[in-house]
N, C-alpha and C positions, 0 to 999 in steps of 0.2 A: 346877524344873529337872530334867533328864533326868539321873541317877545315875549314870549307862555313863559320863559322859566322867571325873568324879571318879573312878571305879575303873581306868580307863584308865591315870589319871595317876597314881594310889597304885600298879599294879601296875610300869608304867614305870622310876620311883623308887626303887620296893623290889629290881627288878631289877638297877640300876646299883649303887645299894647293896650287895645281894648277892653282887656282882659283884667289888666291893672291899673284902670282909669288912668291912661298917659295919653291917649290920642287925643293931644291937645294939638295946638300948631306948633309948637314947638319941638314936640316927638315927628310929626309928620310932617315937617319940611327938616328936620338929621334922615329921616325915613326916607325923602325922594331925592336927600343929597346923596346918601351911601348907592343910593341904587342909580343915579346918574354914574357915579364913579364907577360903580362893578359894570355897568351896563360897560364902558369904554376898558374896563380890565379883561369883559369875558372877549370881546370883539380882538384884542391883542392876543388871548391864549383860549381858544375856544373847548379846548378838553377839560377846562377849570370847573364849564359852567355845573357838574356836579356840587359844586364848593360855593357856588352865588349865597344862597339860599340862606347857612351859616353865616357866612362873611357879611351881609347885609347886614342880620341880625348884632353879632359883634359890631361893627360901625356904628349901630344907632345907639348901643349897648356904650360903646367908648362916647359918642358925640352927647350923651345924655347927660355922663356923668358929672360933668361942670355944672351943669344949668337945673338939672332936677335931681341930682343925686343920681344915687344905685337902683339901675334898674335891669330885669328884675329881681326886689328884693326875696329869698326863699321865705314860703311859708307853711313849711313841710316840718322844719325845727321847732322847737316849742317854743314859747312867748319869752322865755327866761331867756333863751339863745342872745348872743348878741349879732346887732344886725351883718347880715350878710347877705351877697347875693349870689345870683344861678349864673352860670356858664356855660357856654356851647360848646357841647363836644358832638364831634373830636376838633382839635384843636383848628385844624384847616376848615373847620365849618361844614363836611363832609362826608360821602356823600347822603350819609338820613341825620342829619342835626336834631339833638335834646339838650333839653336846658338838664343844666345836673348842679346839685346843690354846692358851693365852694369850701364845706365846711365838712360835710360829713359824706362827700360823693357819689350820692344816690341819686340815681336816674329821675328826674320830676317827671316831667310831658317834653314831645316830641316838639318842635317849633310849630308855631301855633297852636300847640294843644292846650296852654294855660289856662 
């Protein structure tokens, strides 16, 4: 499998990350676990790899939330809102992924645009 779209999706990630002060080591080793695993999911179904990109994002999205909470949380609602966070759609993570608010479903930014 062609390695660009994997890096794609770790820079993407690491940028929303970045973005909401979480690229600690703990966001960034869920970050190179999800992406070991898709790397060996895209190599089984290689017409997927449109879908890497999302799904990555959702992985570190689910592996986070035990350990740091909701991330990321939206901050698009107003302060009164009770907490919620963004969601990748479309659901298969595919094929142009944005975070969109779980509350009121308005498009935030596209993955890594946060």
């Amino acid at each position: 499998m062609d390695a660009a779209h994997l890096l794609d999706a770790r820079a993407r990630v690491l940028a929303d990350l970045t973005a909401r002060n979480l690229a600690g080591p703990v966001a960034v080793s869920a970050l190179e676990d999800a992406i070991s695993e898709r790397g060996w999911w895209v190599d089984q179904w290689p017409a997927g790899v449109q879908y890497v990109a999302g799904l990555i994002a959702q992985d570190v999205q689910d592996a986070l939330f035990a350990d740091v909470g909701r991330w990321p949380v939206c901050e698009h609602c107003p302060a009164e809102a009770p907490v919620h966070s963004l969601f990748i759609s479309p659901d298969l993570g595919g094929p142009d992924p944005v975070w969109v608010c779980e509350e009121s479903g308005t498009e935030i930014a596209p993955l890594g645009g946060l």
